[in-house]
PyMOL Python script that loads the backbone (N, CA, C, O; Angstrom):
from pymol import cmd

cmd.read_pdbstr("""\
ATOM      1  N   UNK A   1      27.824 -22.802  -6.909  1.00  0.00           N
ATOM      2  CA  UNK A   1      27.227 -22.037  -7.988  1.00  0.00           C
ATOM      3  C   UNK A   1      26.087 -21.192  -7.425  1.00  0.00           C
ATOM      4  O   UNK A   1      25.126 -21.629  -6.792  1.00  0.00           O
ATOM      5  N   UNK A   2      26.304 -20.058  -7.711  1.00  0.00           N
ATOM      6  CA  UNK A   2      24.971 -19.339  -7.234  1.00  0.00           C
ATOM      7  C   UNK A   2      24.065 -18.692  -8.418  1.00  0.00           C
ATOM      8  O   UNK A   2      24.596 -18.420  -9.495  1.00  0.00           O
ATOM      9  N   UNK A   3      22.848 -18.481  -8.216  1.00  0.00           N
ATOM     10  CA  UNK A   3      22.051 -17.790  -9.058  1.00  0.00           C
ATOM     11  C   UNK A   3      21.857 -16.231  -8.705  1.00  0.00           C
ATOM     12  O   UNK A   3      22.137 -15.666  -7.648  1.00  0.00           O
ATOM     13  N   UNK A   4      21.276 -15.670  -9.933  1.00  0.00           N
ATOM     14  CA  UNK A   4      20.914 -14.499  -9.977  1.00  0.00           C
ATOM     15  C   UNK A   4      20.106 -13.759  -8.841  1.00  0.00           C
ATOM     16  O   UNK A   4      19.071 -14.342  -8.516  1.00  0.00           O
ATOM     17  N   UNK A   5      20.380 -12.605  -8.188  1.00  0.00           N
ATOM     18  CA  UNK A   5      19.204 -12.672  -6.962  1.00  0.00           C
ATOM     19  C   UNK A   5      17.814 -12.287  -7.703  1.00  0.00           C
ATOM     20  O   UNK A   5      17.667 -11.820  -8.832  1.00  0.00           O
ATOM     21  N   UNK A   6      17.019 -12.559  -6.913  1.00  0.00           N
ATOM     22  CA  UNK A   6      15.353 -12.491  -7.320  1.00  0.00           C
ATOM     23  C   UNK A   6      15.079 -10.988  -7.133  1.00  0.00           C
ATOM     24  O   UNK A   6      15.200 -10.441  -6.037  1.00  0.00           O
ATOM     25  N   UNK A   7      14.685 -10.317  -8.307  1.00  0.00           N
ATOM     26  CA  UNK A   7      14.203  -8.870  -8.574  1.00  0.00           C
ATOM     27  C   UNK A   7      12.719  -8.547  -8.227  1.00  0.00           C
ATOM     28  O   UNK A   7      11.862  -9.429  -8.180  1.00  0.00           O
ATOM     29  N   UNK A   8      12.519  -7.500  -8.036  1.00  0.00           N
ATOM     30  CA  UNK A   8      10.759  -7.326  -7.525  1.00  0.00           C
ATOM     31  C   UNK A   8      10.633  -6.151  -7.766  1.00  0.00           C
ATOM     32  O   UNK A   8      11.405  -5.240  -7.465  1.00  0.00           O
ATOM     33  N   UNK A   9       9.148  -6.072  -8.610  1.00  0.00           N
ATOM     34  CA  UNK A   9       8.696  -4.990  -8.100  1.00  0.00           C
ATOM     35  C   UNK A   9       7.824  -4.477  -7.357  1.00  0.00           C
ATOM     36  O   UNK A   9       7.486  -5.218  -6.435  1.00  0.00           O
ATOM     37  N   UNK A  10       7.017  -2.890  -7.421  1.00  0.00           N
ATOM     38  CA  UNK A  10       6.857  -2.951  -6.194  1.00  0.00           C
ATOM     39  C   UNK A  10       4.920  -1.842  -6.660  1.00  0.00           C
ATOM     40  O   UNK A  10       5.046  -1.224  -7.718  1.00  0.00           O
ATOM     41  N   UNK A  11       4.123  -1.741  -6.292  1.00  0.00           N
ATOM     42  CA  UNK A  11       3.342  -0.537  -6.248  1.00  0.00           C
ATOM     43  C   UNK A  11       2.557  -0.893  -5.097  1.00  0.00           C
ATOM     44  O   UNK A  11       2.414  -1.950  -4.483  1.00  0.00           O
ATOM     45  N   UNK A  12       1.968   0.557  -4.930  1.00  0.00           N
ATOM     46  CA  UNK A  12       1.373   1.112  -3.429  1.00  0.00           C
ATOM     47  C   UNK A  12       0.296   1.878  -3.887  1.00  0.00           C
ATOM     48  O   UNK A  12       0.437   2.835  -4.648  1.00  0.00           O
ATOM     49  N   UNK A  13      -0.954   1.422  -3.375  1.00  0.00           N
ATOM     50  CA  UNK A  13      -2.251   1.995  -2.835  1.00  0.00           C
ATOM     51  C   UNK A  13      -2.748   2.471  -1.768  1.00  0.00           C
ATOM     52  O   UNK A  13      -2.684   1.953  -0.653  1.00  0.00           O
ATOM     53  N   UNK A  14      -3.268   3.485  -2.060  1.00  0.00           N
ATOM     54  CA  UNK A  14      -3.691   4.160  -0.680  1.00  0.00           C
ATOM     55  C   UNK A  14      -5.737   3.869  -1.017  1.00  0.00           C
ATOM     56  O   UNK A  14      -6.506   4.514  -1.728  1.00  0.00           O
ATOM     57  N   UNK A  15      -6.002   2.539  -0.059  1.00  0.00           N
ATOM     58  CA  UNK A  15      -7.168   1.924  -0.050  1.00  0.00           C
ATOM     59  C   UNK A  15      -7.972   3.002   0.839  1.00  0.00           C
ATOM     60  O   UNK A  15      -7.324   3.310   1.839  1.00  0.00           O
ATOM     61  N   UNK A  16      -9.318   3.710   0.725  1.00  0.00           N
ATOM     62  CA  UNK A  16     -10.458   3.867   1.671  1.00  0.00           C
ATOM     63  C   UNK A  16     -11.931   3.600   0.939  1.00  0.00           C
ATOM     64  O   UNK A  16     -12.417   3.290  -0.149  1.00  0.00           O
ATOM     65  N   UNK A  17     -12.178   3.830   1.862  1.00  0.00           N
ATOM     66  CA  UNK A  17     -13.800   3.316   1.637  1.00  0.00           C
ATOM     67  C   UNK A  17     -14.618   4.383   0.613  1.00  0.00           C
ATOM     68  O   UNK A  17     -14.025   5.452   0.762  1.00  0.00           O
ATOM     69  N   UNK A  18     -15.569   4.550  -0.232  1.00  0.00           N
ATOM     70  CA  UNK A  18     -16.035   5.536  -1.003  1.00  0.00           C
ATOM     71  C   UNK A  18     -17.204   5.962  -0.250  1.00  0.00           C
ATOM     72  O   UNK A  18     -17.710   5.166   0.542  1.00  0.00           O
ATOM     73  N   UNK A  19     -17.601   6.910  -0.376  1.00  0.00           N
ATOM     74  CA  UNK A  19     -18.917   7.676   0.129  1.00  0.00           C
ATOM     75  C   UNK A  19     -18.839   8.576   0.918  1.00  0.00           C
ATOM     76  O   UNK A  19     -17.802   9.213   1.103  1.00  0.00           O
ATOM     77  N   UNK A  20     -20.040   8.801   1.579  1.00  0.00           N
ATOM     78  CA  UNK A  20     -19.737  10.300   2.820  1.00  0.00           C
ATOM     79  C   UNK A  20     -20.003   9.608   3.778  1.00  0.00           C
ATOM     80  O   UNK A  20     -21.002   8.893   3.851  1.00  0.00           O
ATOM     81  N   UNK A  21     -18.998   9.751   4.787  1.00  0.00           N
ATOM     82  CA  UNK A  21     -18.549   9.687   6.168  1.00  0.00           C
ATOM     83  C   UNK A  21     -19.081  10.286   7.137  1.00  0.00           C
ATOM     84  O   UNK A  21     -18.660  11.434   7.278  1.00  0.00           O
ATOM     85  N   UNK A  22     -20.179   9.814   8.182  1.00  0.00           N
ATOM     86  CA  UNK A  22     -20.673  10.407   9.152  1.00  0.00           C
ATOM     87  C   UNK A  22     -19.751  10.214  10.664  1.00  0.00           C
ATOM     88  O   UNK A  22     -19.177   9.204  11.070  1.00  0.00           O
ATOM     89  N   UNK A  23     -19.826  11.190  11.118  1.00  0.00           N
ATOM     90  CA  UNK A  23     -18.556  11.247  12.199  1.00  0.00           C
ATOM     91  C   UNK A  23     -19.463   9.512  13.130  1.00  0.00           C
ATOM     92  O   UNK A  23     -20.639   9.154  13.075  1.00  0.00           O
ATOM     93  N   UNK A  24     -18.364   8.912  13.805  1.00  0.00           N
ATOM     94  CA  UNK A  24     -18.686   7.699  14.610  1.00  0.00           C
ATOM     95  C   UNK A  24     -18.600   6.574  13.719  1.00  0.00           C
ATOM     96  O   UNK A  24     -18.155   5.522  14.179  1.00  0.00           O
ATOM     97  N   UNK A  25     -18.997   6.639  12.374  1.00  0.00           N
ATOM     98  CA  UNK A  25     -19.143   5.547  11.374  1.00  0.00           C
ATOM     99  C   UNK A  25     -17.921   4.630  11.682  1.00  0.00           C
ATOM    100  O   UNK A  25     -16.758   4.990  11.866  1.00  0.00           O
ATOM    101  N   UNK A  26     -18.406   3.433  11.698  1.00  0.00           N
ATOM    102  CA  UNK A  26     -16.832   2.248  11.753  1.00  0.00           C
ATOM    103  C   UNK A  26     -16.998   1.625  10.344  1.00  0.00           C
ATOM    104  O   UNK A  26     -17.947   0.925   9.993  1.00  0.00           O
ATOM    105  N   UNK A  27     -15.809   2.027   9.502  1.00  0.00           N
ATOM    106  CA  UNK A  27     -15.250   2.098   7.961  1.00  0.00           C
ATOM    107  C   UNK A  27     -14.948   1.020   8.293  1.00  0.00           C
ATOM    108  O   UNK A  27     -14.347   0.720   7.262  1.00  0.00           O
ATOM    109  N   UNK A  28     -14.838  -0.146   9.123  1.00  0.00           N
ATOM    110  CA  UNK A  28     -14.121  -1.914   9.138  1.00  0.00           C
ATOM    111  C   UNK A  28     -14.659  -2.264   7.996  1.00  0.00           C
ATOM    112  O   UNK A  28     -14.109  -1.807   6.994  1.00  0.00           O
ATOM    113  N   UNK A  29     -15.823  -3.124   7.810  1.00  0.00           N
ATOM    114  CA  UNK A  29     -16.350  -3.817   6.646  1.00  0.00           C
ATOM    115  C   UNK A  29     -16.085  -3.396   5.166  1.00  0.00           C
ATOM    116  O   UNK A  29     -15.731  -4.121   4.236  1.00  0.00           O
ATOM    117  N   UNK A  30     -16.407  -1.702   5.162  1.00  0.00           N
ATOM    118  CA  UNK A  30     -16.061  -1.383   4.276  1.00  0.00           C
ATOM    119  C   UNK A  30     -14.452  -1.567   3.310  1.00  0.00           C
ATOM    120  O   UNK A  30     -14.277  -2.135   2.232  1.00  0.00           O
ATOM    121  N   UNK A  31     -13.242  -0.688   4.387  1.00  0.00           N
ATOM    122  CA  UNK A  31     -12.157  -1.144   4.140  1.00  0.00           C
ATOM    123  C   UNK A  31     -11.816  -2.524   3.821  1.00  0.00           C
ATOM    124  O   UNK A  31     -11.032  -2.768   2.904  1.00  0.00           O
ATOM    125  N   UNK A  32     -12.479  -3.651   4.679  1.00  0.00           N
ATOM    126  CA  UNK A  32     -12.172  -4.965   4.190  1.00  0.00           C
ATOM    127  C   UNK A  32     -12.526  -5.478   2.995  1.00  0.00           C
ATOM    128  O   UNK A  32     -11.940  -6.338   2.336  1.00  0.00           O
ATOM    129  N   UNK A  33     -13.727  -4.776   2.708  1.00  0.00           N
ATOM    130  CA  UNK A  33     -13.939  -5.624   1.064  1.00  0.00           C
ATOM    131  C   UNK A  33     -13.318  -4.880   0.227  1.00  0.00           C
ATOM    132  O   UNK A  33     -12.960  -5.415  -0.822  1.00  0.00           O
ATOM    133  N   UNK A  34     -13.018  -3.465   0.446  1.00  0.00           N
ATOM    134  CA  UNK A  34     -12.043  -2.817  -0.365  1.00  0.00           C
ATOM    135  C   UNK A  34     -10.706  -3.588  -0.610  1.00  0.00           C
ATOM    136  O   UNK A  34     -10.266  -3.763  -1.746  1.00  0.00           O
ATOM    137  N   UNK A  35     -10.170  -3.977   0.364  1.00  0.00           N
ATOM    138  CA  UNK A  35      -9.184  -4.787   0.417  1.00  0.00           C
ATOM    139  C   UNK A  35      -8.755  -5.886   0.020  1.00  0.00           C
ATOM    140  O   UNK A  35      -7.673  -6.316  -0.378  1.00  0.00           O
ATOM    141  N   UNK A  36     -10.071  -6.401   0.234  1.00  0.00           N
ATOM    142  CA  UNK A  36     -10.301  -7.698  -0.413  1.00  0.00           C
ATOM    143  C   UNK A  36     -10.238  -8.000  -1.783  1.00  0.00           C
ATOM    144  O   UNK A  36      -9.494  -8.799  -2.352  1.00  0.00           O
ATOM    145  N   UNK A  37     -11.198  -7.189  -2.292  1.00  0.00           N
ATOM    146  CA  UNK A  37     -11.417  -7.000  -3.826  1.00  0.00           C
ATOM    147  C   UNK A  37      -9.495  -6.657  -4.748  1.00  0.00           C
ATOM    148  O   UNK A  37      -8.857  -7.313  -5.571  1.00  0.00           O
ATOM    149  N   UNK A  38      -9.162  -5.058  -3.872  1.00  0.00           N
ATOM    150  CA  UNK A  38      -8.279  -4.987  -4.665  1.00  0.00           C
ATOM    151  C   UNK A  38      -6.881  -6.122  -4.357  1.00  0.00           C
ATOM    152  O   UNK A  38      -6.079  -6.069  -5.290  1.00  0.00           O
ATOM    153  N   UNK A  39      -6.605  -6.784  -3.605  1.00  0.00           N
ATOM    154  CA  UNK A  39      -6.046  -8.301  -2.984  1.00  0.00           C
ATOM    155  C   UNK A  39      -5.887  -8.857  -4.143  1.00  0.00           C
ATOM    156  O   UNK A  39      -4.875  -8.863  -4.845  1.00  0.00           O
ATOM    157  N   UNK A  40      -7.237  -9.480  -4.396  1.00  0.00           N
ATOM    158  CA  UNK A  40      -7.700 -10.752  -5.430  1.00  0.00           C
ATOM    159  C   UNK A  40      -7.470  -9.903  -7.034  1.00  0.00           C
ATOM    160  O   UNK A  40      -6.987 -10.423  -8.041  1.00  0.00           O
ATOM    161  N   UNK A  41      -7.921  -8.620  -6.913  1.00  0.00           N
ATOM    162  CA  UNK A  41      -7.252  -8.285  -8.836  1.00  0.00           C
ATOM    163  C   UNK A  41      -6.290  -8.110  -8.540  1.00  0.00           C
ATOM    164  O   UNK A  41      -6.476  -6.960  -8.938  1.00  0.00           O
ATOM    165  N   UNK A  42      -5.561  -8.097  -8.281  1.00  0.00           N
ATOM    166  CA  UNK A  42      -3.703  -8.023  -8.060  1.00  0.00           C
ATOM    167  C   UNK A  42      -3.174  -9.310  -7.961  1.00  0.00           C
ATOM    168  O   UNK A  42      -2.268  -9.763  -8.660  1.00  0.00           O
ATOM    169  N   UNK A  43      -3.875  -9.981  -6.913  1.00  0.00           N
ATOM    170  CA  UNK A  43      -2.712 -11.152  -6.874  1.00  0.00           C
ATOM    171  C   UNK A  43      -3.128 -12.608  -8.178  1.00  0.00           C
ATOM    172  O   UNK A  43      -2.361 -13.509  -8.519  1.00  0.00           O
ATOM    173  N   UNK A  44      -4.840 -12.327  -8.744  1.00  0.00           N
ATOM    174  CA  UNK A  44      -4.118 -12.960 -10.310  1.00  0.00           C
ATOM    175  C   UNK A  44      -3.169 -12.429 -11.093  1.00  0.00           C
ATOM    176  O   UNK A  44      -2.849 -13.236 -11.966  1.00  0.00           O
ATOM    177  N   UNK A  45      -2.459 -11.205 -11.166  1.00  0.00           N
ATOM    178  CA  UNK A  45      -1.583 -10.831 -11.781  1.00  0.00           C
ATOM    179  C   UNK A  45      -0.212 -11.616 -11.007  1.00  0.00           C
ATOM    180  O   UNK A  45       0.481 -12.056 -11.925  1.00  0.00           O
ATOM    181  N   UNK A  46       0.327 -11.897  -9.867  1.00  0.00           N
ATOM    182  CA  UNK A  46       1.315 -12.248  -8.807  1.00  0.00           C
ATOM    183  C   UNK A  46       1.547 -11.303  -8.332  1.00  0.00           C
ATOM    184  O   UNK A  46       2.754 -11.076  -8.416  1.00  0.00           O
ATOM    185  N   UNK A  47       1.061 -10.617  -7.875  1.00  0.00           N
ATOM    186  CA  UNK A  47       1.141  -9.077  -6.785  1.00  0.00           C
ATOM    187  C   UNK A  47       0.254 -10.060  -5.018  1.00  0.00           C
ATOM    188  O   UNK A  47      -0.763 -10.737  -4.867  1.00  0.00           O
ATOM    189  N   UNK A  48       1.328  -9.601  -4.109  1.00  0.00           N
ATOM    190  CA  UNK A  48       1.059 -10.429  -2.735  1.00  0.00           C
ATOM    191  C   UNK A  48       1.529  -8.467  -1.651  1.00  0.00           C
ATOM    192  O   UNK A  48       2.421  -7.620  -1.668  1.00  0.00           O
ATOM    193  N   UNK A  49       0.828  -8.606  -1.258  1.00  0.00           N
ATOM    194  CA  UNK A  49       0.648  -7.575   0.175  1.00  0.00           C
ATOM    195  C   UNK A  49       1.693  -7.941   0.645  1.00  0.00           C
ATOM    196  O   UNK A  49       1.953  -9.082   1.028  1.00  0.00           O
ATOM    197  N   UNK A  50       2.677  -6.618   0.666  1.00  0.00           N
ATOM    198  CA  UNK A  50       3.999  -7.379   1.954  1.00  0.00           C
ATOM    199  C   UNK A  50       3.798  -6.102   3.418  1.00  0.00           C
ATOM    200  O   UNK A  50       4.434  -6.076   4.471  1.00  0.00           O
ATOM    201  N   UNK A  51       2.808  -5.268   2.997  1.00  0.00           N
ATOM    202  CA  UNK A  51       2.930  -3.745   3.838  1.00  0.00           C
ATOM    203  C   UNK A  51       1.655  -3.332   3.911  1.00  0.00           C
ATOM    204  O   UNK A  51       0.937  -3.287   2.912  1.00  0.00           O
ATOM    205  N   UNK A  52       1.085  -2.844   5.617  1.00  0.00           N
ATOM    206  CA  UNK A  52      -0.492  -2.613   5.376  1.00  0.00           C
ATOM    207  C   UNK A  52      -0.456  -1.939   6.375  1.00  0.00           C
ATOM    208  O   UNK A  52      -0.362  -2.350   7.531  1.00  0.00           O
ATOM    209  N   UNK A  53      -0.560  -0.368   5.844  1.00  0.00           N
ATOM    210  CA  UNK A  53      -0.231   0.945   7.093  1.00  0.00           C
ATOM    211  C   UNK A  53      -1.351   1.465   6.952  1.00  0.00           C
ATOM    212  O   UNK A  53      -1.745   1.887   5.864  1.00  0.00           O
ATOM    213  N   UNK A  54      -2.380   1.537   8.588  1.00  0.00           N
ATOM    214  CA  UNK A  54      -3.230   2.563   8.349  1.00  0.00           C
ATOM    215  C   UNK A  54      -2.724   4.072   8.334  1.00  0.00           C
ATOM    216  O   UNK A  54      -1.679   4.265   8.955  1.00  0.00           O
ATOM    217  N   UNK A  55      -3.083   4.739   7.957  1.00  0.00           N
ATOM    218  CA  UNK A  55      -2.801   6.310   7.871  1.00  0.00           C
ATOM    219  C   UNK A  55      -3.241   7.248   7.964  1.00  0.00           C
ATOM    220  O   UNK A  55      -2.554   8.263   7.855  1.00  0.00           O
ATOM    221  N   UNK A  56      -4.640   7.299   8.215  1.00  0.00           N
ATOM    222  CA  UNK A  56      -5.416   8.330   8.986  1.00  0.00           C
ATOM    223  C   UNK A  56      -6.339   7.788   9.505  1.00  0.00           C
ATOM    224  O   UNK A  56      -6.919   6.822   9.010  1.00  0.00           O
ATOM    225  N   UNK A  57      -6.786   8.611  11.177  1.00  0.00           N
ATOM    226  CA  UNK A  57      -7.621   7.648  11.724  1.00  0.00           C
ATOM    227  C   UNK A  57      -8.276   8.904  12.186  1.00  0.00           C
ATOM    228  O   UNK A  57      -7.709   9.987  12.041  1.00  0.00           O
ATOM    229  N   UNK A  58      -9.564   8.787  12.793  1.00  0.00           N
ATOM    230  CA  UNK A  58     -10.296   9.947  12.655  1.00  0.00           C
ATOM    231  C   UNK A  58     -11.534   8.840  13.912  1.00  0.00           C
ATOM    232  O   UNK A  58     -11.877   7.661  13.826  1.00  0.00           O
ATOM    233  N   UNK A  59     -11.839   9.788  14.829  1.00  0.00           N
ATOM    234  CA  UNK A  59     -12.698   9.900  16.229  1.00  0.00           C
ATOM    235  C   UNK A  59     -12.744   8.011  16.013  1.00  0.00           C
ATOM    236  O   UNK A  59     -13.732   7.278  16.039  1.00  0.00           O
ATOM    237  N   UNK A  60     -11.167   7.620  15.790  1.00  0.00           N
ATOM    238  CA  UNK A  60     -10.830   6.502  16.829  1.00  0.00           C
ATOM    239  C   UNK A  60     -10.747   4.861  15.949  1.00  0.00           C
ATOM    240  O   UNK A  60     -10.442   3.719  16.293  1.00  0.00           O
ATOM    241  N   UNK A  61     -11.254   5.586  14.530  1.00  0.00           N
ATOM    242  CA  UNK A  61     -11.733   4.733  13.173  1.00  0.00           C
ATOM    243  C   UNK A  61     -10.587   4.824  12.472  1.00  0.00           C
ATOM    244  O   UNK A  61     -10.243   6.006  12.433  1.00  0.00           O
ATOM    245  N   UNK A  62      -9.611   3.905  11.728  1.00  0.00           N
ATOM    246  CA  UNK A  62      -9.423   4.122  10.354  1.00  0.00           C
ATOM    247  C   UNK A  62     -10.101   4.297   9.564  1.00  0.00           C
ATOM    248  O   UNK A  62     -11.296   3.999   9.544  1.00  0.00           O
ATOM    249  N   UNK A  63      -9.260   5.001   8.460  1.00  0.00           N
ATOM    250  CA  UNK A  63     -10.484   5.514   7.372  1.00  0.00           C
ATOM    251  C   UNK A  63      -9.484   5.449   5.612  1.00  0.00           C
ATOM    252  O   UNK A  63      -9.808   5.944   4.533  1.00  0.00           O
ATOM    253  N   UNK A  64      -8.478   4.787   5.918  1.00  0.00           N
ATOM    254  CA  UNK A  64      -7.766   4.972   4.804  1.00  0.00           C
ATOM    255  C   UNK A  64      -6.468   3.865   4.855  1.00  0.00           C
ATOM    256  O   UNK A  64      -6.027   3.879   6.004  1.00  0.00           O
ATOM    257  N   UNK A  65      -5.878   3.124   4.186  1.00  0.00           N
ATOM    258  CA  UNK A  65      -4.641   2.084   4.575  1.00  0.00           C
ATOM    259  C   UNK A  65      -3.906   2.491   3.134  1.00  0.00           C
ATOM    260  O   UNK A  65      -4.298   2.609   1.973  1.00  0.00           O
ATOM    261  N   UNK A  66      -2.893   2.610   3.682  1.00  0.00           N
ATOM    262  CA  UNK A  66      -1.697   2.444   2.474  1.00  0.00           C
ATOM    263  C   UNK A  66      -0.984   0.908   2.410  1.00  0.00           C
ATOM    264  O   UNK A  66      -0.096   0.528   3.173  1.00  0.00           O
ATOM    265  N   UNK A  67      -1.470   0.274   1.528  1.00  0.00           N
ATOM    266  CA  UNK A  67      -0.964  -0.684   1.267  1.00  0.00           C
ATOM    267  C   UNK A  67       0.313  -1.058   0.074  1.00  0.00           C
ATOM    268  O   UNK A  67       0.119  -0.559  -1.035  1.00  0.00           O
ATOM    269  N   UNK A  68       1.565  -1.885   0.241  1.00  0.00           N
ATOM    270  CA  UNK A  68       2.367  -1.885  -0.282  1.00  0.00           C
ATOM    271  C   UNK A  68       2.308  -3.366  -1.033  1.00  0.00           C
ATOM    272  O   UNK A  68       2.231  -4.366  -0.320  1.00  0.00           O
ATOM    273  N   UNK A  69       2.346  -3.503  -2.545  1.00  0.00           N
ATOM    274  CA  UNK A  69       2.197  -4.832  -2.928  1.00  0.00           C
ATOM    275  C   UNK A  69       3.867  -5.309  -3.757  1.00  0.00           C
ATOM    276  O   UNK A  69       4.650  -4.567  -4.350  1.00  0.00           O
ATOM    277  N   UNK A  70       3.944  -6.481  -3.550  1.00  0.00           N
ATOM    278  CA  UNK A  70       5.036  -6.479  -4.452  1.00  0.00           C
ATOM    279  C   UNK A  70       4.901  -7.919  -5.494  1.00  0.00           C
ATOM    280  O   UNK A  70       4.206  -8.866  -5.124  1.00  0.00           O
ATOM    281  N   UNK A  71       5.585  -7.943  -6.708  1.00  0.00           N
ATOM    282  CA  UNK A  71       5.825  -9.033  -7.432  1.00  0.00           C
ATOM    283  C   UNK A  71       7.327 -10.052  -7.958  1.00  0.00           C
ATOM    284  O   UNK A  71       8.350  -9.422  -7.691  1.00  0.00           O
ATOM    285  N   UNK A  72       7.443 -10.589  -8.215  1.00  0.00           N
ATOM    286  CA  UNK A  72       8.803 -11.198  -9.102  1.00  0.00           C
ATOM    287  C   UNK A  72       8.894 -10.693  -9.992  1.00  0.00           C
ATOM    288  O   UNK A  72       7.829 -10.134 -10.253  1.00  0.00           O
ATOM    289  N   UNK A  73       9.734 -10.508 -10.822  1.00  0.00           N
ATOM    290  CA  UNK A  73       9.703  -9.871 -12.168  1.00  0.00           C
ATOM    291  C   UNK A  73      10.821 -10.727 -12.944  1.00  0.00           C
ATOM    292  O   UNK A  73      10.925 -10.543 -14.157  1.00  0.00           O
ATOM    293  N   UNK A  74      11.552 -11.530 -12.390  1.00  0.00           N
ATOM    294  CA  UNK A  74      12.337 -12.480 -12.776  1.00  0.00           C
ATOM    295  C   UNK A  74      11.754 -13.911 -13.265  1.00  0.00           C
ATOM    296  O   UNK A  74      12.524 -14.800 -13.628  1.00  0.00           O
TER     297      UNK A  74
END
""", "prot")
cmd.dss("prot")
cmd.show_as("cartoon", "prot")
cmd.util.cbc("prot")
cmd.orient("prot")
């Protein structure tokens, strides 16, 4: 007997840090609590990170992550 397969959905954020950017600045800490924060309001809903692409990087820094979240919906 088999069951139904498990359905998901899916949304994507493109996470960076807020403020003005001085060239050399390392955006780490920042991005992380960005990350962090939006992590934890998502995953009380059941939203879990399956995808975490930086996407622009600038004099050697990320400065921006596209992150991909997904849920059950079944």
């Amino acid at each position: 007997m088999t069951g139904s397969p498990q359905t998901f959905e899916y949304k994507v954020k493109i996470l960076s840090p807020e403020g003005i950017r001085i060239k050399g600045d390392d955006l780490t800490d920042k991005i992380a609590q960005k990350l962090e924060a939006e992590s934890n309001k998502l995953g009380k809903n059941g939203w879990q990170i399956i995808s975490l692409v930086p996407t622009v990087s600038s004099e050697g820094s990320v400065s921006k992550l596209l992150v991909t979240f997904q849920r059950s919906i079944n």
